[in-house]
FILOFI-9301 format. One record per residue (C-alpha): residue in one letter; x, y, z. Coordinates in steps of 0.25 Angstrom, whole numbers, plus 2048, in hexadecimal, padded with zeros to 3 digits. Layout:
<recs>
AXYZ
...
</recs>
This chain:
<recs>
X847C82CF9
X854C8ACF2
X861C86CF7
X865C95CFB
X858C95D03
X855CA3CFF
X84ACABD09
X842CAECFE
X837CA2CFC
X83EC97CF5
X82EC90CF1
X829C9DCEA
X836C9FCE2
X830C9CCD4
X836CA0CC6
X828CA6CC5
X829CB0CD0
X82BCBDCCB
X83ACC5CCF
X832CD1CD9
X825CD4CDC
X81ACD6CD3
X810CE0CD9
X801CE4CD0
X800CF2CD0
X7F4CF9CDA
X7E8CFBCD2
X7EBD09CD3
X7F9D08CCD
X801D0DCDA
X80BD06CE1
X80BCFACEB
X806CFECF9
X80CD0AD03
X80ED09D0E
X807D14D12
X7FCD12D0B
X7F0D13D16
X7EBD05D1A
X7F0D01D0D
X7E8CF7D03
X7DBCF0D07
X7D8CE1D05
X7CECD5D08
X7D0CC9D0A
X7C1CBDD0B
X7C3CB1D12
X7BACA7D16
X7B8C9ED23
X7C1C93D23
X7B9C8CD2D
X7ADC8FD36
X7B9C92D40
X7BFC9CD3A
X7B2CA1D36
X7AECA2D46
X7BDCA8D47
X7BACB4D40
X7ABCB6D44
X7B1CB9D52
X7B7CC6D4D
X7AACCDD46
X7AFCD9D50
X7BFCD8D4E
X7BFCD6D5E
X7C5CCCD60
X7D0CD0D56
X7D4CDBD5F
X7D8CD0D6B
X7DCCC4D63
X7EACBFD66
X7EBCCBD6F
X7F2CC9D7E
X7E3CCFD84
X7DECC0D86
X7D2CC4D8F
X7CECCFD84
X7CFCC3D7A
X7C7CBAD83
X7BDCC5D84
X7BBCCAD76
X7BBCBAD71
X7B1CB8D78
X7A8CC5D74
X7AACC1D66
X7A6CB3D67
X799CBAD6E
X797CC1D64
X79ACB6D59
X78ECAFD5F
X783CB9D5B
X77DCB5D50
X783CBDD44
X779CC7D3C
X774CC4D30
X77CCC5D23
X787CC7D2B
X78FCB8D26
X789CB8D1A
X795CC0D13
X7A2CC3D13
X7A7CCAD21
X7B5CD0D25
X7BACC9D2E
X7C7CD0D30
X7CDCDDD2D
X7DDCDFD2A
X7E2CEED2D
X7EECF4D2D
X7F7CE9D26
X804CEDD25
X80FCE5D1D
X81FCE7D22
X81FCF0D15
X817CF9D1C
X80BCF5D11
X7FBCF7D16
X7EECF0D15
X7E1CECD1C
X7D9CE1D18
X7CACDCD1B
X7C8CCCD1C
X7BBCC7D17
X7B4CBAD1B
X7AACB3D12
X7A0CAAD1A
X7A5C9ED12
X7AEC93D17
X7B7C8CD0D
X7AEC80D0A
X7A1C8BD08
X7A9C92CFF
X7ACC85CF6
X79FC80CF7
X798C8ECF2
X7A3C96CEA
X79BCA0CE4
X794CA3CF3
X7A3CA5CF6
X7A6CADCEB
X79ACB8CEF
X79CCB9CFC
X7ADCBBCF9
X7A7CC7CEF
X7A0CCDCF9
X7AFCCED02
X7B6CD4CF4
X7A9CDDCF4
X7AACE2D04
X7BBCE2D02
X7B9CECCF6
X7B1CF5CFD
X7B9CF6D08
X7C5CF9CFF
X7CCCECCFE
X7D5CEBCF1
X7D8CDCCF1
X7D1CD1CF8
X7D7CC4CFB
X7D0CB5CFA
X7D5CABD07
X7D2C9CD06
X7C6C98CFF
X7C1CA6CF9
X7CECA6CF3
X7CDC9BCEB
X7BDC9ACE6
X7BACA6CDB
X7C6CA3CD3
X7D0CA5CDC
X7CCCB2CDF
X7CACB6CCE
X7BBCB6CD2
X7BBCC3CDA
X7C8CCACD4
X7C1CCACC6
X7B3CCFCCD
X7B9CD9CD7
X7C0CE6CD5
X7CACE1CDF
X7D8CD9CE1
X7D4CCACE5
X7DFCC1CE9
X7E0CB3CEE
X7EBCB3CF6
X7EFCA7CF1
X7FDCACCEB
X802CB1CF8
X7FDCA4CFF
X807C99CF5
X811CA4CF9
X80ECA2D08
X80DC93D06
X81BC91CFF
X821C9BD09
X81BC93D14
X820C87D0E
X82EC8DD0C
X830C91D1B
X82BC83D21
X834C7CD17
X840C85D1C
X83DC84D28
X83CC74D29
X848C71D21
X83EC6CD14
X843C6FD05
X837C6FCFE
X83FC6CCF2
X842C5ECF8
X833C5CCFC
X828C57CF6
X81BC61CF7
X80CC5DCF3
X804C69CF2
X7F6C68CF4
X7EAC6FCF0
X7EDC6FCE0
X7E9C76CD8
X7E4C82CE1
X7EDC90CDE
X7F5C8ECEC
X7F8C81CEB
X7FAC83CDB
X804C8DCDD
X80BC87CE7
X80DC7ACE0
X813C83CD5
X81DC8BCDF
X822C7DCE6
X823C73CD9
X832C77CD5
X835C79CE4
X832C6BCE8
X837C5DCE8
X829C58CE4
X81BC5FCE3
X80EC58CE3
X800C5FCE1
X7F4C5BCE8
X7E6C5ECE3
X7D8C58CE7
X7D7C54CD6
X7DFC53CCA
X7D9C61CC4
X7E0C66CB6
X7E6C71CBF
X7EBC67CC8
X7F2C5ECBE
X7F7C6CCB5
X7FEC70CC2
X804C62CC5
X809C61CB8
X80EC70CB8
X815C6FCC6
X81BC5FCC3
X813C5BCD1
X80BC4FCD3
X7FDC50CD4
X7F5C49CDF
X7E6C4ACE3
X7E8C40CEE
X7EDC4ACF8
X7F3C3DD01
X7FBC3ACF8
X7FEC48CF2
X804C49CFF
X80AC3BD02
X818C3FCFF
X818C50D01
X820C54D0D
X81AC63D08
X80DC66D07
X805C74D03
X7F8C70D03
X7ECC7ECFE
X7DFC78CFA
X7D2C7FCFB
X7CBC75D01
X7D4C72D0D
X7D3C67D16
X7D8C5DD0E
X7E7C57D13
X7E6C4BD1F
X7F2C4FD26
X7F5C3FD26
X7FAC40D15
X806C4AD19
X813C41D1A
X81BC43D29
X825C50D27
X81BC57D1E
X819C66D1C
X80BC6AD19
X807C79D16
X7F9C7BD15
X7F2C87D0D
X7E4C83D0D
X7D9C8BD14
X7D4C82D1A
X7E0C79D1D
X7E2C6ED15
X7E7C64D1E
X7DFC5FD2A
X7E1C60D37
X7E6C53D3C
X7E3C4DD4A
X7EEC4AD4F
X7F7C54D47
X802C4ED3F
X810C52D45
X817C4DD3A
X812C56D2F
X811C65D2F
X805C6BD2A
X805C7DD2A
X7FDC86D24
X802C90D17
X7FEC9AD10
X7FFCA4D1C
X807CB1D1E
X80ACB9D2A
X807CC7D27
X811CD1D2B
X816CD5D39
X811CE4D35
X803CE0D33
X7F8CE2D40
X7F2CD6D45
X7E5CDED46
X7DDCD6D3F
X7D6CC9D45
X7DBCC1D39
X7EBCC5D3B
X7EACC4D4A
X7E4CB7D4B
X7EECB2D41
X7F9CB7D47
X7FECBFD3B
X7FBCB1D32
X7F3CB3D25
X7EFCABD19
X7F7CAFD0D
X7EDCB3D05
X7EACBDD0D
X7F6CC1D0E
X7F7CC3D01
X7ECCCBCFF
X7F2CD4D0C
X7FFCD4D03
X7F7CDBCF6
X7F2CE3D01
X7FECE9D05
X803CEACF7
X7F8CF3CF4
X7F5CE8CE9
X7E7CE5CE3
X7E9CDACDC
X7E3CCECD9
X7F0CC5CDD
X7EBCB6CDF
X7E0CB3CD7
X7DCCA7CCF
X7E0C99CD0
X7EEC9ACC9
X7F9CA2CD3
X803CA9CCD
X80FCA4CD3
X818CB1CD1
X80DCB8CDA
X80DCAECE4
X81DCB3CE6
X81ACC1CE5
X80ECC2CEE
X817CBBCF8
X823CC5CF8
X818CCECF9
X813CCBD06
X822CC6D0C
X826CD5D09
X819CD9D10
X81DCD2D1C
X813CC5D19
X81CCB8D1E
X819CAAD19
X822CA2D24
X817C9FD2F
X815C90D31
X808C8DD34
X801C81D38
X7F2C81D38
X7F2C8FD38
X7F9C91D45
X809C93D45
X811C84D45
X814C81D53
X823C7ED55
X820C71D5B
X819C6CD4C
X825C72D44
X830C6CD4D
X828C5ED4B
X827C60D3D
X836C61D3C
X837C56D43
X82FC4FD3A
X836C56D2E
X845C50D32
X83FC43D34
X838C41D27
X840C46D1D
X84EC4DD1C
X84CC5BD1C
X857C67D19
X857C74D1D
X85DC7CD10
X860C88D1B
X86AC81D21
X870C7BD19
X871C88D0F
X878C8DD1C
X883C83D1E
X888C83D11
X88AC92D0D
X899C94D0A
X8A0C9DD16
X8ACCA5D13
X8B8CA4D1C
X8BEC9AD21
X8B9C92D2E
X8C2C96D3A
X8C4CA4D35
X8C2CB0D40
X8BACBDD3A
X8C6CC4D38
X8CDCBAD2F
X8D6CB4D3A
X8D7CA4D39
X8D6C9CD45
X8E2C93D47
X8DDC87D4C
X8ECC7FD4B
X8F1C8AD50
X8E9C8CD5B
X8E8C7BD5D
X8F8C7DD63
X8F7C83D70
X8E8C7DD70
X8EBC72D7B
X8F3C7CD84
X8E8C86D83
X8DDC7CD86
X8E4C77D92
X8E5C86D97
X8D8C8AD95
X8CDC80D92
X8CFC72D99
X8DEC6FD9E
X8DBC61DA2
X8D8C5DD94
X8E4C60D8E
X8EAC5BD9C
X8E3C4DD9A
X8E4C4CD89
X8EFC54D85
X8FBC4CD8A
X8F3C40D81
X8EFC45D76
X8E2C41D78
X8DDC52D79
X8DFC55D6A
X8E1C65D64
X8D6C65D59
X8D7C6ED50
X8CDC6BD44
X8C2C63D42
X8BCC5CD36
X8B0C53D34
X8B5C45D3E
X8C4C49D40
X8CBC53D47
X8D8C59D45
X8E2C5DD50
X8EEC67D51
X8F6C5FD49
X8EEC5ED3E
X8EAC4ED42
X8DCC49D3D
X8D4C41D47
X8C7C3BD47
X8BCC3FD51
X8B3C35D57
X8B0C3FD63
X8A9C49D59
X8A7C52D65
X8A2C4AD6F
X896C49D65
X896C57D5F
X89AC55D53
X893C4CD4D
X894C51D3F
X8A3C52D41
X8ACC60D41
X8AAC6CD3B
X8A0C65D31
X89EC6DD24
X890C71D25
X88FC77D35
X89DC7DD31
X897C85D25
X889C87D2F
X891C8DD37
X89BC96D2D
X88DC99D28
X886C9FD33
X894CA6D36
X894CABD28
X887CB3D2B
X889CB8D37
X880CAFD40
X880CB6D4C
X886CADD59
X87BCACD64
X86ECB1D65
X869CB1D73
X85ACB6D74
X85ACB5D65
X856CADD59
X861CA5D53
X85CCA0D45
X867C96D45
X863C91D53
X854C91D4E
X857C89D42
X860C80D4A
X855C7DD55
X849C7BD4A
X855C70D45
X857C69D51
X847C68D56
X846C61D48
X850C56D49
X84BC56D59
X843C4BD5F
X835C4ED5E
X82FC58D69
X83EC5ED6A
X83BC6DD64
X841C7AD6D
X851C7AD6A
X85CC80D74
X86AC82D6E
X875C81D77
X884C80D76
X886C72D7C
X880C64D81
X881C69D8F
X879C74D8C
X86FC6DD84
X86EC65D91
X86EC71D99
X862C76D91
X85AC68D93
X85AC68DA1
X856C76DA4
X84CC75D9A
X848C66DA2
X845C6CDAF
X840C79DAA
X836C73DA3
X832C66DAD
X833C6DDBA
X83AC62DBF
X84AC62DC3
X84EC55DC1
X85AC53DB5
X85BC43DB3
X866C3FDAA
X86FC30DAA
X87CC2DDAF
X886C2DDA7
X881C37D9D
X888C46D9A
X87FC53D95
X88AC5DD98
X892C64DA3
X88AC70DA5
X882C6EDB2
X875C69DAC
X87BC61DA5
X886C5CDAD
X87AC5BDB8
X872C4FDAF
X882C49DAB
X882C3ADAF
X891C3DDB3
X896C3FDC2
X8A4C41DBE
X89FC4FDB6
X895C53DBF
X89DC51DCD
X8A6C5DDCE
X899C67DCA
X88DC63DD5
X884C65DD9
X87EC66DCD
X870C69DC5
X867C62DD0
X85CC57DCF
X866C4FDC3
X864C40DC3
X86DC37DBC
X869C29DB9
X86FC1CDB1
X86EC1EDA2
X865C14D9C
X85EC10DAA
X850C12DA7
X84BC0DDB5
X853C16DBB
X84FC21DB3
X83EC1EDB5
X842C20DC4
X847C2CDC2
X83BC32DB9
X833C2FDC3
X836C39DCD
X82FC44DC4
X83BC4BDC6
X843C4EDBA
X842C57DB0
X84AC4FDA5
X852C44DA2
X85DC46D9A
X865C3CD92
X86DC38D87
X86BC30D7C
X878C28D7E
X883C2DD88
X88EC32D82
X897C37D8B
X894C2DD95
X899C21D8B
X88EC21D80
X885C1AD87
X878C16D80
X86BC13D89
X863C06D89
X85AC03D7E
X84EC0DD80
X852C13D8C
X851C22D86
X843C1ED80
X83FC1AD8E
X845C24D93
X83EC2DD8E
X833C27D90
X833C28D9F
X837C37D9F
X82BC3AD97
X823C32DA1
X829C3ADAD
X828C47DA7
X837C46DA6
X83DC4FD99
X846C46D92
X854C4CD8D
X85DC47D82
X86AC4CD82
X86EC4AD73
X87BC52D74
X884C48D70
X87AC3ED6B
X873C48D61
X871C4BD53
X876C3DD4E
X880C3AD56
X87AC2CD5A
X874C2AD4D
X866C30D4E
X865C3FD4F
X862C40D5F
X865C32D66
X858C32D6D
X852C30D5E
X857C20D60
X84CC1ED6A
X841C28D64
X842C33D6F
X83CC40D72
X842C47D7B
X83EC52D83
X84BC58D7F
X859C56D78
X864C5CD79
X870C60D6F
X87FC64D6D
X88BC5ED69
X889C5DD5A
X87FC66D57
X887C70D55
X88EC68D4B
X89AC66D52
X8A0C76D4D
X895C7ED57
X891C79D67
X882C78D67
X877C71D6E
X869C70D6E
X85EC6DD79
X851C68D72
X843C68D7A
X836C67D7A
X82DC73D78
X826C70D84
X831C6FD8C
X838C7DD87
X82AC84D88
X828C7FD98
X836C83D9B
X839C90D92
X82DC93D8B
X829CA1D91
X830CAED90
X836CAEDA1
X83CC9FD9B
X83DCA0D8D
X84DCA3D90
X850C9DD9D
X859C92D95
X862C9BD8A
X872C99D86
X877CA5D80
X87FC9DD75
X871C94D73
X86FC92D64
X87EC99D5E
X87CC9DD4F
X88AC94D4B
X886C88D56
X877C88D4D
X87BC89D40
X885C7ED43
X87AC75D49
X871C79D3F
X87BC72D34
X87FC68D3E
X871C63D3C
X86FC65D2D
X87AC5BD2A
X875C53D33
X869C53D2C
X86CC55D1E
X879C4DD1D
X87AC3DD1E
X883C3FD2C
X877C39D35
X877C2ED2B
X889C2CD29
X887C2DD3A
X87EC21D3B
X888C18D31
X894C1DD3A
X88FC1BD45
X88BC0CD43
X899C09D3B
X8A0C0DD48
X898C07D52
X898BFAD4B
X8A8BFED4A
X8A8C00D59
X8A1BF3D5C
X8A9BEAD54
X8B6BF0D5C
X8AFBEED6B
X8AEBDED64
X8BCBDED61
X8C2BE7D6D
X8C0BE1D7B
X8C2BF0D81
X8B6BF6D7C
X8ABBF5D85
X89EBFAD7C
X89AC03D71
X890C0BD73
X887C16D6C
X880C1BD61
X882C20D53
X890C27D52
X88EC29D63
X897C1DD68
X89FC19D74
X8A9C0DD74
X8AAC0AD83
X8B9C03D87
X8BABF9D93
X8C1C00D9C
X8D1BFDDA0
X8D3BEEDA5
X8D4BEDDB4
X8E4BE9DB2
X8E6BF4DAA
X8DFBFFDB4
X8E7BF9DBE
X8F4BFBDB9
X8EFC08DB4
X8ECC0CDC2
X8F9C08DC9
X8F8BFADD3
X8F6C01DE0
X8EEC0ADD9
X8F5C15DDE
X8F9C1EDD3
X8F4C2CDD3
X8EBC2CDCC
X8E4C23DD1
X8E0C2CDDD
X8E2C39DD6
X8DAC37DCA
X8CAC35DCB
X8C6C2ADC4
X8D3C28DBE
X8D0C17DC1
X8C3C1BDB6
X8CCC23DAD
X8D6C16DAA
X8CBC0EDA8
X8C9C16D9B
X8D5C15D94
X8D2C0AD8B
X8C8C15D85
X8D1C20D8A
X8DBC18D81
X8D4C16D73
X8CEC24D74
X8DEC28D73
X8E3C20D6A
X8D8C22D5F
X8DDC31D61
X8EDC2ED61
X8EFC23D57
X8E1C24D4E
X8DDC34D4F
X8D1C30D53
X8CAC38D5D
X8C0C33D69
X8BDC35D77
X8B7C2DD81
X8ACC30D8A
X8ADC39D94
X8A3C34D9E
X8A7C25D9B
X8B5C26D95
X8B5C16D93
X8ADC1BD86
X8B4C20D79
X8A9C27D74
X8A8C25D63
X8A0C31D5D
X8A5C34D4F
X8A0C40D49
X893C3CD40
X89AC3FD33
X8A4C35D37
X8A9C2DD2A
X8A8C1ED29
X8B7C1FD25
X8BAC26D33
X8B1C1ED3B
X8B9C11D37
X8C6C18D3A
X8C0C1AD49
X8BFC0BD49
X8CCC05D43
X8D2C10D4E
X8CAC0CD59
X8CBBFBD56
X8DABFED55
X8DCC06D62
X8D1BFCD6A
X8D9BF1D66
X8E7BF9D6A
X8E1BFAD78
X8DDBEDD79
X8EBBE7D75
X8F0BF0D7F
X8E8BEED8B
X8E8BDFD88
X8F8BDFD8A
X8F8BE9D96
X8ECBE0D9C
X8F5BD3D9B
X903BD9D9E
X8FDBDDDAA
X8F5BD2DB0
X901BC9DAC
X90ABD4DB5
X901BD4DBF
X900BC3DBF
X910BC4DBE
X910BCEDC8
X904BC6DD2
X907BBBDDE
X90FBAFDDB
</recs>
C-alpha cells in the first residue's frame, strides 16, 4: 500500500495504466452513450448451471412469478406463488424445450448514477461446468445459438460468465465468427479482485507490501493478470499451477515468483491467498495457515466447504460488484442477489452503458492497462468493488471480529490509516485559542489553589494545602510533572492508571491536533462517527474472543454503569453480585456493586438486589450462584483501590466457571487493569478468560481524552437492545467524542506498534524485584503485591506505643471523639509518611490507596525508563529506612518513659 494511502486503488496503480480513460469509438462513430437515448444499448450475457441447484433455482421462474414476490414484505403472496412455481416445475417439460439455450432472466431499465441506459437478456446453456469440459465443441454450439438468438433480438455485445468464458479461446472463437462485440469479462473481474483485496486489507490493518501472497490458478488470464498487478506490490509472491507448463514457468520467471504445483505447500507460508482456477474445488481449507485471508474467484469455489468451519482463517468470495443504487431490482437475478453480481457481467453491463460494442476481454493474455480502464469505468458508473462476501452471502460480523482476533494474534498488523493521521504536521501551537490568544498556564497556576478551594472541592486544599502534599501542576511530560514553580517530579500515580503511556505522549497529542486540524465535528448523537467506528472495530480485535458490540463512555463508572444495565436487561434477572472490597465508580450503579460501606453509606438505599461477597472466596461465591438470581458477576482482575489485591491462584478461571454454569453473565471491570497495565493486554488474559463483558476507561483515552468502553457479547446487546422500541434505550450524548477517539485510536496504535508492552514488562519486573528486596531489608513493609507496573507495597501499621502516644493517654483529645475513624487514620502514617516524603525530599509523586490507605499504590506510567524506575527505589530504600530509624527511637524512648514512669 502507498504511504499517503491515496482513495484511488493502490494494487491497480501500474506504470502500464494509461493517464485517462481510453474509450473505442461506437461502430457508428458517434459518441459515448446519452442519457437520453431510449432504453439505451442492448447486451447478452450465457451462463451455465453451476450445479443441479442452481439449475432447479432458475427453472422455478420459467414465468418471472416468483420475481415479482421475492424478497418482498408480502410473505404469504411469496408462500403462495412458491409454491405455484414448484407445481408447475413438476410437470414434465415439453420436448426440445432443455435442449438449447433459454433466457432465464431479463435486465430492463438499468440506469447507471450517470444517468446512462441499458437492458440486457441472460442466457443459460444446458451444460454444467464439468459437461462443458468434457464436450467442448457441444459447448461451443449451443453458446453459438445464444450469440445467434442475442443478435436477433438486438444485442450489440454479449458477455461469457465462468466456463463459457474460458472454452473457445477465451471468447476469440465467437468474436471472430459473429458480427458482434464478445467480451469475457474477465478484465473487470482482476479489477474487482484487487479492489476486493485492497478494501479487506485496509480494513483489517494488513500491508500487502509486508505479506507474502500465493496466487493460485496460474496460468489462467485472472490469475495471470493478477499475479502481474501484485508482484512489485508485495513482500513475496508465489504462483500455484496444477503443472509446470512453458506459460507457467515464462510467468514465474517474468514476475520473480516461485512456482509450486503442489498447492499445500504453495500455500504453507501465504498469509494472502487469490485462488481463480477453472476447475474449482481444489483447496482443503486445513493447508491455510491461522490469520490467513483467502479470496476466491473461482466459479465454482475453489476451496471446499469445511465441516466444522475454520474460525481461524477467512475465506470471501471476489470478483463481485454491487451494481448502482440507480438500477431496479426487477430482475430475478438482481433481487435474489441483493444488488451483487459477478464482474464479468458487470463488465459487459458497463460496455452497455457506454454505448460500446467492443470486444473488450478476449483471449488468454489480459491487457492490464484495460483491466484499470474498465474499472474507472464502472466506479464512475456507480459499480462498487468493497462488499465482503463470504460464500456468496455478506461476511457476518461475528467472522470478521474473529478474524481480527486471530489477525492481532498471529502476526503484527498496522494500520497505515492511522498512523498517516497521527503524524501529519499541524500548524499552531498546542494551547492556542482560535483567536490567537494563548492560555497561560503559570499564570493561571497562581490563584489555582484558592479558586479550587472556592469552587470545586474546599476540603482538598483544606486537608493537602497547609502540607504540601496538594501540588499545582502545570505541565506534564512523559513520567514527570512540573508544578508552579517550575520543579520536576516524577509520577508513579499515572492517573490512578490513566495514563499508562505517560503525558501528553507525542502520537495521541498529534492524533488529536490532527483531527482538530480537519475539523472533526465533537459529538454525534444519532449519527455515525467514523472515528468511533474505527476505534470500536480496534478494540473488538485486541478483545477476548466473543467480545464484539462496543459502548464508548466518558469514564470507569460509566462503562460499569453500562455493564450492569446491559446484565439485567439482558438476563431478566436483578441481582448485581460483586466482592468486598472492590471500587467500580461512584455513580450509583456502580457505587451500588462497590465493596466499600464507607462510600456507599451516606447515599442508600441504593440499586436493589446488590450482594457483596469476600474477594477470592469461591465457596461463598458457588452459593451465591445458586440462587439463580443474579444477572452478573462483576469483578476485577486485581483490586486496585482496595490495596492491589490479587485473587487466589485460579479463582477468576473458576469463577467463571460457575457463572457460566448458573447462567450468571461474567463482568471484568478492566478500567485500571486494562490495556497493559498488568503486563498482558486485559488482566483476565493471565487466566485465559472469556468474558461475557469488559469494561474500559482510565487509559484509553491515552491519558489527554476521558474515554471508556463497555465490550459485550452480541447476543447479549441483541437480547437487551436489538429492536427499534430498544435499540437507544442506553445512550450518552458525549458517547464516542471525535477528540476522545482519535486519541484512543492512537493510544492503541502505539500500544501496538511500538516496544511500550514489551519496556512495560521489563519495568515491571526490575521494580517488583526492587520492592521485594526493600520489604527483606525494612521491617515496616508488610507485602508487595500486584502485577506488571500495577503494585501495592502495603506498610505495618503504626506500633501500639506509638498509636498511643499519638492518641493522648486518657484518650481524650478531640479528635479522638470528633473525628470518625481517626484511631484508623493514625494507623496509616507510616504510609501516610513515605508517600510525603518521596514528594518533599525526592520530587517523587505517589498516593496511597484510597479504600486501604495502608497501601502506597506503585503504578508508573508504562513508558517509564529503567533509569527513573531505580530513582524510585534508591528514594524509597532511603525514606523506609528514615522511618524505620525513626519509629525504632520514638518506640524505645517511649517504653523506656513509660517503664521510668510505671510502679516501683
Amino acid at each position: 500500500m502507498r504511504e499517503d494511502g491515496a482513495a484511488c486503488s493502490n494494487l491497480m496503480e501500474s506504470d502500464r495504466s494509461p493517464q485517462g480513460l481510453r474509450k473505442a469509438p461506437r461502430e457508428d462513430g458517434a459518441s459515448s452513450s446519452d442519457p437520453s437515448d431510449g432504453p439505451g444499448m442492448r447486451f447478452a450475457f450465457v451462463i451455465h448451471p453451476i450445479s443441479e441447484q442452481t439449475k432447479n433455482l432458475m427453472d422455478l421462474d420459467r414465468d418471472g412469478r416468483l420475481r415479482r414476490t421475492w424478497g418482498r414484505a408480502d410473505l404469504l403472496r411469496f408462500c403462495a406463488e412458491a409454491h405455484d412455481v414448484l407445481e408447475a416445475t413438476s410437470r414434465p417439460m415439453k420436448d426440445g424445450q432443455s435442449k438449447g439455450p433459454r433466457i432465464v432472466d431479463t435486465f430492463a431499465g438499468l440506469v447507471s448514477s450517470t444517468g446512462a441506459r441499458a437492458e440486457g437478456r441472460l442466457y443459460e446453456i444446458p451444460m454444467d461446468a464439468q459437461s462443458i469440459l468434457a464436450k467442448p465443441e457441444e459447448a461451443l454450439e449451443l453458446m453459438e445459438q445464444a450469440v445467434t438468438d442475442a443478435i436477433g433480438w438486438g444485442a450489440r455485445i454479449v458477455g461469457l460468465g465462468s466456463m463459457t468464458g474460458i472454452i473457445g479461446s477465451h471468447g476469440a472463437f465467437l468474436a471472430e465468427r459473429h458480427p458482434i462485440a464478445v467480451t469475457t469479462g474477465n478484465s473487470l473481474t482482476v479489477y474487482a479482485t484487487l479492489r476486493n483485496l485492497e478494501h479487506y486489507c485496509e480494513s483489517l490493518w494488513i500491508d500487502p507490501a509486508e505479506e507474502e501472497i500465493a496466487v493460485v490458478g496460474i496460468p489462467g488470464s485472472i490469475a495471470t493478470a493478477v499475479a502481474a498487478l501484485l508482484a512489485p506490490r508485495c513482500r513475496r509472491l508465489v504462483l500455484g499451477a496444477r503443472r509446470a507448463s512453458p506459460r507457467a514457468i515464462h510467468w514465474a520467471e517474468r514476475l520473480g515468483a516461485r512456482l509450486e504445483v503442489e498447492l499445500p505447500k504453495a500455500l504453507a507460508e501465504a498469509s494472502i491467498v487469490l485462488t481463480a482456477t477453472s476447475s474449482g474445488d481444489c483447496i482443503e481449507p486445513s493447508w491455510l495457515r491461522p490469520g490467513c485471508l483467502v479470496l476466491d474467484v473461482g466459479v465454482p469455489s475453489d476451496v471446499r466447504r469445511a465441516t466444522p468451519a475454520r474460525d481461524d482463517v477467512l475465506i470471501l468470495s471476489a470478483g463481485y460488484a454491487r451494481v448502482p443504487a440507480a438500477m431496479p431490482r426487477d430482475s430475478f437475478f438482481l433481487r435474489f442477489y441483493h444488488g451483487i453480481v459477478p464482474s464479468c457481467l458487470g463488465e459487459t453491463m458497463v460496455l452497455a452503458l457506454e454505448n460500446r460494442s467492443d470486444s473488450f476481454s478476449i483471449g488468454r493474455d489480459l491487457d492490464l492497462d484495460r483491466v484499470g480502464e474498465i474499472g474507472r469505468l464502472a466506479e464512475s458508473h456507480g459499480f462498487a468493488f468493497a462488499e465482503p462476501l463470504a460464500c456468496g452471502l455478506p461476511l457476518s460480523p461475528e467472522a470478521r471480529s474473529q478474524f481480527l482476533k486471530v489477525l492481532t494474534r498471529t502476526r503484527p498488523v498496522r494500520s497505515r490509516r492511522s498512523r498517516r493521521c497521527a503524524c501529519q504536521a499541524v500548524g499552531g501551537v498546542a494551547g492556542e485559542r482560535a483567536d490567537g490568544e494563548a492560555i497561560d498556564l503559570a499564570g493561571l497556576a497562581e490563584h489555582a489553589a484558592e479558586r479550587h478551594a472556592r469552587h470545586i472541592n474546599p476540603v482538598l486544599i483544606g486537608l493537602g494545602g497547609p502540607t504540601g502534599l496538594t501540588r499545582t501542576f502545570v505541565r506534564g511530560e512523559g513520567a514527570e510533572l512540573i508544578d508552579e514553580s517550575g520543579r520536576a517530579y516524577l509520577d508513579f500515580v499515572a492517573g490512578f492508571g490513566s495514563l499508562n503511556l505517560g503525558h501528553n505522549h507525542p502520537e495521541v497529542v498529534a492524533a488529536v491536533a490532527s483531527a482538530l486540524s480537519q475539523q472533526a465535528p465533537g459529538f454525534l448523537p444519532g449519527s455515525v462517527n467514523p472515528l468511533a467506528a474505527a476505534l470500536a472495530e480496534q478494540l473488538v480485535a485486541i478483545t477476548p474472543r466473543g467480545l464484539e458490540i462496543v459502548f464508548f463512555t466518558n469514564s470507569g463508572a460509566e462503562s460499569i454503569e453500562a455493564a450492569l444495565k446491559l446484565a439485567r436487561a439482558a438476563t431478566g434477572r436483578g441481582g448485581l453480585l460483586s466482592c468486598l472490597g472492590s471500587f467500580h465508580g461512584k455513580t450509583f450503579g456502580a457505587l451500588s456493586v462497590t465493596g466499600n460501606r464507607g462510600y456507599q453509606r451516606p447515599f442508600g438505599p441504593l440499586v436493589p438486589d446488590c450482594q457483596a461477597i469476600p474477594y477470592g472466596d469461591l465457596k461463598t461465591l458457588k452459593l451465591a450462584l445458586a440462587t439463580h438470581q443474579y444477572a452478573a458477576f462483576v469483578v476485577e482482575p486485581i483490586q486496585g483501590e482496595g490495596g492491589m489485591v490479587t485473587p487466589p491462584p485460579c479463582y477468576l478461571a473458576e469463577a467463571h466457571r460457575l457463572c457460566r454454569q448458573a447462567g450468571t453473565l461474567f463482568i471484568a471491570d478492566e478500567v485500571q487493569t486494562g490495556l497493559g497495565r498488568t503486563g498482558p493486554l486485559f488482566a483476565v488474559e493471565r487466566d485465559g478468560i472469556e468474558p461475557d463483558i469488559l469494561t474500559l476507561a482510565k487509559s484509553l483515552g491515552g491519558g489527554l481524552m476521558p474515554l471508556g468502553a463497555m465490550i459485550a457479547r452480541r447476543d447479549l446487546w441483541l437480547k437487551a437492545y436489538g429492536s427499534y422500541q430498544t435499540f437507544a434505550l442506553h445512550s450518552s450524548t458525549f458517547s464516542g467524542g471525535s477528540l476522545a477517539c482519535a486519541a484512543g485510536l492512537a493510544t492503541l496504535r502505539v500500544l501496538r506498534d511500538s516496544p511500550a508492552l514489551v519496556q512495560a514488562a521489563r519495568r515491571g519486573i526490575q521494580l517488583r524485584e526492587g520492592l521485594e528486596a526493600i520489604a527483606r531489608s525494612c521491617p515496616i513493609i508488610r507485602e508487595v503485591r500486584g502485577h506488571g507496573l500495577m503494585l501495592g507495597l502495603e506498610f505495618h501499621e503504626l506500633s501500639p506505643t506509638l498509636l498511643t502516644n499519638f492518641k493522648g493517654f486518657g484518650s481524650s483529645g478531640a479528635n479522638w471523639w470528633l473525628v470518625p475513624g481517626h484511631e484508623d487514620l493514625l494507623r496509616t502514617i507510616p504510609a501516610l509518611y513515605v508517600q510525603s516524603n518521596l514528594l518533599h525530599e525526592h520530587s517523587i509523586y505517589t498516593q496511597v490507596a484510597r479504600s486501604n490507605p495502608w497501601v502506597l499504590r506503585v503504578q508508573p506510567p508504562l513508558i517509564v525508563s529503567a533509569a527513573q524506575v531505580e530513582r524510585f527505589l534508591e528514594a524509597l530504600r532511603a525514606t523506609c529506612a528514615e522511618w524505620t530509624f525513626l519509629s525504632d527511637c520514638a518506640e524505645e524512648i517511649l517504653s523506656k518513659s513509660a517503664g521510668e514512669m510505671g510502679p516501683r
